[in-house]
N, CA and C atoms as a LAMMPS dump frame, in Angstrom:
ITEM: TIMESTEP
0
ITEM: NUMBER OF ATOMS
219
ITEM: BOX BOUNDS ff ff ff
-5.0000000000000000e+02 5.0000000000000000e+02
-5.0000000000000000e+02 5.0000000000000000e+02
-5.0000000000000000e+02 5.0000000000000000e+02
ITEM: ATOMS id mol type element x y z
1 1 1 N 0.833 -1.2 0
2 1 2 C 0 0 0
3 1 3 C 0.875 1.26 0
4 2 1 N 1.631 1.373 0.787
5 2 2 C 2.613 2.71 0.935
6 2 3 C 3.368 2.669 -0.362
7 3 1 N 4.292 1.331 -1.016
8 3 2 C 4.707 1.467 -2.298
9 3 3 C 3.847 2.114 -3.363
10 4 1 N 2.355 1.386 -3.474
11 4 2 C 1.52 2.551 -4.318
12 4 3 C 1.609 4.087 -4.441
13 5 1 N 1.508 4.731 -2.69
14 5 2 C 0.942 5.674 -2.905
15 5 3 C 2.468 6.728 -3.421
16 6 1 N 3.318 5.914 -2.986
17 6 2 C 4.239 6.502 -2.963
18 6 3 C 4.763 6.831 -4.622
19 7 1 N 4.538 6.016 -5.694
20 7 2 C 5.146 5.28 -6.742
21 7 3 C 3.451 6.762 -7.372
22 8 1 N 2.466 6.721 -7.026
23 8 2 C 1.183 7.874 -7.381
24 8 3 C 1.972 9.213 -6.973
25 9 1 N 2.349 9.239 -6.023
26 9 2 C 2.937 10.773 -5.872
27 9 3 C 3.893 11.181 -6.345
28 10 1 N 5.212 10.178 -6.942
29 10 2 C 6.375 10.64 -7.246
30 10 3 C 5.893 10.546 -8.98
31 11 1 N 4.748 9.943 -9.41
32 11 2 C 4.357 10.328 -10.823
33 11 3 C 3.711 11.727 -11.267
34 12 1 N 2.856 11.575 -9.859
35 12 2 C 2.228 13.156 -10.139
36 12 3 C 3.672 14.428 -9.904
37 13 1 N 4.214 14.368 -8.711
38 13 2 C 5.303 15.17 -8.517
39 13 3 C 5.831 15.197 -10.052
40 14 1 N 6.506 14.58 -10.547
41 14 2 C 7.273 14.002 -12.006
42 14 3 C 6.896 14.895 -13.078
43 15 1 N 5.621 14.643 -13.307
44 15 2 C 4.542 14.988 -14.374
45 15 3 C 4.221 16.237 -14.191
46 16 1 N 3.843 16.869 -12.696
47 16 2 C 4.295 18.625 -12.483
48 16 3 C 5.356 19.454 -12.914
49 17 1 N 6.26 18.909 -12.835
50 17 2 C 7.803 19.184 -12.964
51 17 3 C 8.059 19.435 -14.111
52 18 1 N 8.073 18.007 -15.206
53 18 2 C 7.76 18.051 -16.388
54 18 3 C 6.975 19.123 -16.998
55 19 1 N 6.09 19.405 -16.483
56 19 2 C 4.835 20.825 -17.124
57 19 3 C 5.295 22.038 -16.684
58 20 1 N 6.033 22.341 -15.799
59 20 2 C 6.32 23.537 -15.43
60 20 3 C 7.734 23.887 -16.148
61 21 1 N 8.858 23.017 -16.688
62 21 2 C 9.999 22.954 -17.042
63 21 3 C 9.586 23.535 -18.72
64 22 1 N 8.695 22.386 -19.083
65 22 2 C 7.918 22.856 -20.721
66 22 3 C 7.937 24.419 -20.694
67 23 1 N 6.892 25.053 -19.855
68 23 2 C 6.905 26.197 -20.334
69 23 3 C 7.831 27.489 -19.478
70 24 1 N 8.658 26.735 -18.953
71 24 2 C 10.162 27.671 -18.512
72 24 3 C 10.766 28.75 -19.678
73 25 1 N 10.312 28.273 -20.936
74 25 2 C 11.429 28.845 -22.075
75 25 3 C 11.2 29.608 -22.292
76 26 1 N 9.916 30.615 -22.494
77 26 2 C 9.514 31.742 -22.649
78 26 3 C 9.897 32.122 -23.889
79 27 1 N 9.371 32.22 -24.876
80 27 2 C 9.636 32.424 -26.946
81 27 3 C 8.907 33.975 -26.688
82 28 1 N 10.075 34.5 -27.22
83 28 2 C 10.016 36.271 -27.583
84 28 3 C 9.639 36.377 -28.795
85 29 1 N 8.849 37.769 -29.812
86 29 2 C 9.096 37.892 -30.685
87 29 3 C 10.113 38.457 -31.395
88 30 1 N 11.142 37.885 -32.401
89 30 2 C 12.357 38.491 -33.363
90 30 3 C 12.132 40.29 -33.335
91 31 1 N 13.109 40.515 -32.997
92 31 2 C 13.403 41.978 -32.86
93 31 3 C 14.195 42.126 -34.695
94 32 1 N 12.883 43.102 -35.085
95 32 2 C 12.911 43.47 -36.241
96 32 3 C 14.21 44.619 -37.024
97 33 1 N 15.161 44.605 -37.605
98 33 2 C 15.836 45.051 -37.994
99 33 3 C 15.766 46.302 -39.434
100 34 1 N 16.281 47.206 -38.717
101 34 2 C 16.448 48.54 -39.638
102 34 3 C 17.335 48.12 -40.966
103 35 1 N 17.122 48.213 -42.349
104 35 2 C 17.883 48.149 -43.35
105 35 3 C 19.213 49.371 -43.193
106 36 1 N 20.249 49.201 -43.153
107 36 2 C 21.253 50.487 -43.125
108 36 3 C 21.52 50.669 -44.411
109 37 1 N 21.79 52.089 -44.256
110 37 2 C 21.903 52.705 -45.723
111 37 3 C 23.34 53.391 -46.032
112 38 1 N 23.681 53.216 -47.111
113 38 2 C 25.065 53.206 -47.473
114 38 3 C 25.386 54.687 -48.09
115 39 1 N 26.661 54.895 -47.764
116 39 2 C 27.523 56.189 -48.49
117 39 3 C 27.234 56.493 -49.61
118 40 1 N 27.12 57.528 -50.169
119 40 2 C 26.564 57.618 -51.786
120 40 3 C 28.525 57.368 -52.473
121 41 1 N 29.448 57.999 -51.785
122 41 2 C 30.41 58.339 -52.169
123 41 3 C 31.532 56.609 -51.552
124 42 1 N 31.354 56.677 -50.76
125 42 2 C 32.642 55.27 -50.928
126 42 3 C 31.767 54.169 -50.322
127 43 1 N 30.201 54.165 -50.302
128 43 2 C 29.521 52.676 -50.374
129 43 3 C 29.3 51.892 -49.18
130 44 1 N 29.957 52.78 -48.306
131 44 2 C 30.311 51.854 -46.93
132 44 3 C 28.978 52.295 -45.873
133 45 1 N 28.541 51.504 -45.267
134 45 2 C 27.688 51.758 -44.329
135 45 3 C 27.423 52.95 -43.263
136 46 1 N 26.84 53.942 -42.728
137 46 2 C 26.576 55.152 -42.594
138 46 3 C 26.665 54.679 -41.001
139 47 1 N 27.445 55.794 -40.31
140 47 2 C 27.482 55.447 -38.5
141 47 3 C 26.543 56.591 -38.267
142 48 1 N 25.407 56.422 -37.479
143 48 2 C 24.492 57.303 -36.797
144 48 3 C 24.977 57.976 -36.047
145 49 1 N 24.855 59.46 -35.858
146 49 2 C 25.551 60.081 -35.249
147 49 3 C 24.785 60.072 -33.755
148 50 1 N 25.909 60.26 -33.002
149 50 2 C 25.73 60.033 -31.507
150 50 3 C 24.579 61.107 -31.024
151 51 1 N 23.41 60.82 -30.415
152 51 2 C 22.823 61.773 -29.965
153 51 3 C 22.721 62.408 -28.444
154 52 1 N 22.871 63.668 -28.855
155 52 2 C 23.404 64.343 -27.696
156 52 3 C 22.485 64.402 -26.529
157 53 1 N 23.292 64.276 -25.293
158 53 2 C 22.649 64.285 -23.644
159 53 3 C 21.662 65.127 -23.37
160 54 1 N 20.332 64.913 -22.8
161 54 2 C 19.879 66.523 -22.059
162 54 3 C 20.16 66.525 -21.285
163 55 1 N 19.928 67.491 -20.896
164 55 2 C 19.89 67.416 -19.369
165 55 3 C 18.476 67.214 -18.59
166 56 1 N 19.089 66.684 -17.058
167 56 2 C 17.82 66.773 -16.867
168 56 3 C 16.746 67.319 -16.372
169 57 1 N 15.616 67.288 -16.309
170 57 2 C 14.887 68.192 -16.015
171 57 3 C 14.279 68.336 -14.54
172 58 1 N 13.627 69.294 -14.031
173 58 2 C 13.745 69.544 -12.584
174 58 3 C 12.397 68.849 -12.252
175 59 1 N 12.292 68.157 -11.147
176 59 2 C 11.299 68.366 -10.708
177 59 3 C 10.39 68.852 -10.161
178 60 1 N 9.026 68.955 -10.748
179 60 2 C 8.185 69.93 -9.888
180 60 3 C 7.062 68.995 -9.14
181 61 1 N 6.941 69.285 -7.849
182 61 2 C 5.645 68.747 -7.175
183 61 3 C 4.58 69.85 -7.388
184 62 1 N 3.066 68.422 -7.949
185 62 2 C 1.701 69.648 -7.964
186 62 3 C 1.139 68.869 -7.075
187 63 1 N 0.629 70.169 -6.78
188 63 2 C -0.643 69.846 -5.859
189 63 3 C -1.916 69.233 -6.195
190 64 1 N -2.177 67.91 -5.492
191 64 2 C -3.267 68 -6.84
192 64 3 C -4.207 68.63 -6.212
193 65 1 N -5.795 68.587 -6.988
194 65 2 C -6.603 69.618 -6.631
195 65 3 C -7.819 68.411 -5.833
196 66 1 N -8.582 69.937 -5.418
197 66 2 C -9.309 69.519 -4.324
198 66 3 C -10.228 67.755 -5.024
199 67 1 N -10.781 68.558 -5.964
200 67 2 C -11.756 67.405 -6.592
201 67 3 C -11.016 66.042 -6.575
202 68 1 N -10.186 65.777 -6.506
203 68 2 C -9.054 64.748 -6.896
204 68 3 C -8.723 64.385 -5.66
205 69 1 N -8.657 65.15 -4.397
206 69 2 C -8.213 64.473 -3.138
207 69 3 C -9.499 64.101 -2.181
208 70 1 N -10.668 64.348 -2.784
209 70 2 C -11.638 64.174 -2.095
210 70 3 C -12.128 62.804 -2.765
211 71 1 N -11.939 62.671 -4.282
212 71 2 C -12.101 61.1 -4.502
213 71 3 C -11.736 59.585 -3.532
214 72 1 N -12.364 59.06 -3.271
215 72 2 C -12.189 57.753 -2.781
216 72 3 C -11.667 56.369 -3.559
217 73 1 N -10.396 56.098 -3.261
218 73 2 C -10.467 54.815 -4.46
219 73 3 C -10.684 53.66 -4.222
């Protein structure tokens, strides 16, 4: 009797394992690629020019307004 239940649980355990491992892999979709476009003059592939830093911007705290703090969520 104990060999049964035991030999039932380590199939079900098994067979969980198995199903959860299946969908471990997680399939992305292909990250779609820009055609690059070439030099008119020596043919060679074009380097994007670096785009420049902002800076950053300040933060401001608003207040929100009355109607908005009297809501309940």
């Amino acid at each position: 009797m104990a060999n049964l239940m035991k030999e039932l649980v380590s199939g079900v355990v098994e067979s969980v394992l198995k199903e959860i491992l299946k969908k471990a892999g997680g399939t992305t979709a292909t990250k779609r690629q820009k055609r690059q476009t070439r030099s008119a003059t020596t043919g060679r592939f074009k380097k994007a020019p670096a785009a420049k830093a902002k800076p950053a911007k300040k933060q401001v705290s608003r207040r929100k307004t009355a109607a908005s703090r009297s809501k309940t969520s």
